[in-house]
N, C-alpha and C positions, 0 to 999 in steps of 0.2 A: 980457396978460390971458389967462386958461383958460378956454374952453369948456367947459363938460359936453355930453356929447354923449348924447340920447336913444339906446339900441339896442332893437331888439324882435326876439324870435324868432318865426320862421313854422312852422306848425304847417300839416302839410297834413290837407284832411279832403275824401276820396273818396269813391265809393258810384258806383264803377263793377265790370262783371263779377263779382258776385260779392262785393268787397270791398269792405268800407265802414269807413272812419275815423270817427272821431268824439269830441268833446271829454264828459267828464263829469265835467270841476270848470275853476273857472277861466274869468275873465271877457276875452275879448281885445278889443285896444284900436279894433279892426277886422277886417274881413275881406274881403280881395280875393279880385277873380279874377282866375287865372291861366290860360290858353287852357280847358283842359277843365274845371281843377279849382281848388276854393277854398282859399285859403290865409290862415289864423286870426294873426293877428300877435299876441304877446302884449309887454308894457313887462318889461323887466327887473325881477329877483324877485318874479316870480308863478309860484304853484302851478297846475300843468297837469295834468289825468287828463286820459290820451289811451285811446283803445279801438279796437283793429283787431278787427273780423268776417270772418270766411272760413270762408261756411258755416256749419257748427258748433263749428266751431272759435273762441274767444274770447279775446282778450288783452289785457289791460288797463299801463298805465306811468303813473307819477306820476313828474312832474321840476321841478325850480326852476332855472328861467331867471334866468342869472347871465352878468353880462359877462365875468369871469374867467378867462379861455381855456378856458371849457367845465367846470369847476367847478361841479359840483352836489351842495346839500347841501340832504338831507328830515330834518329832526329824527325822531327814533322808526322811522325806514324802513331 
């Protein structure tokens, strides 16, 4: 018999000194916490906007979570 095995990726989201993480698309399946900071778990193939702040400085990444050894594929991107 074959298991499927659930995988999820962690997404860290900070707002310390300065820098702050932060998700702006993308639902996750939970969100722990890890000693200082939280960490956003998302299920296999889901779309993730993630957004680092520093300062005035702003960066934005969209990626899809894939079990695939790190295989990521955004249609149109």
């Amino acid at each position: 018999m074959v298991m499927k095995t659930e995988r999820t990726t962690a997404v860290l989201l900070r707002d310390h000194g300065g820098v702050q993480c932060s998700l702006f698309h993308g639902a996750p399946v939970s969100v722990a916490a890890d000693g200082t900071y939280r960490k956003a778990l998302f299920p296999d193939a889901a779309y993730v906007g993630y957004r680092i702040t520093n300062g005035k400085r702003e960066h934005a990444f969209l990626f899809h979570t894939n079990p695939k050894h790190g295989a990521q594929v955004v249609p149109g991107v």
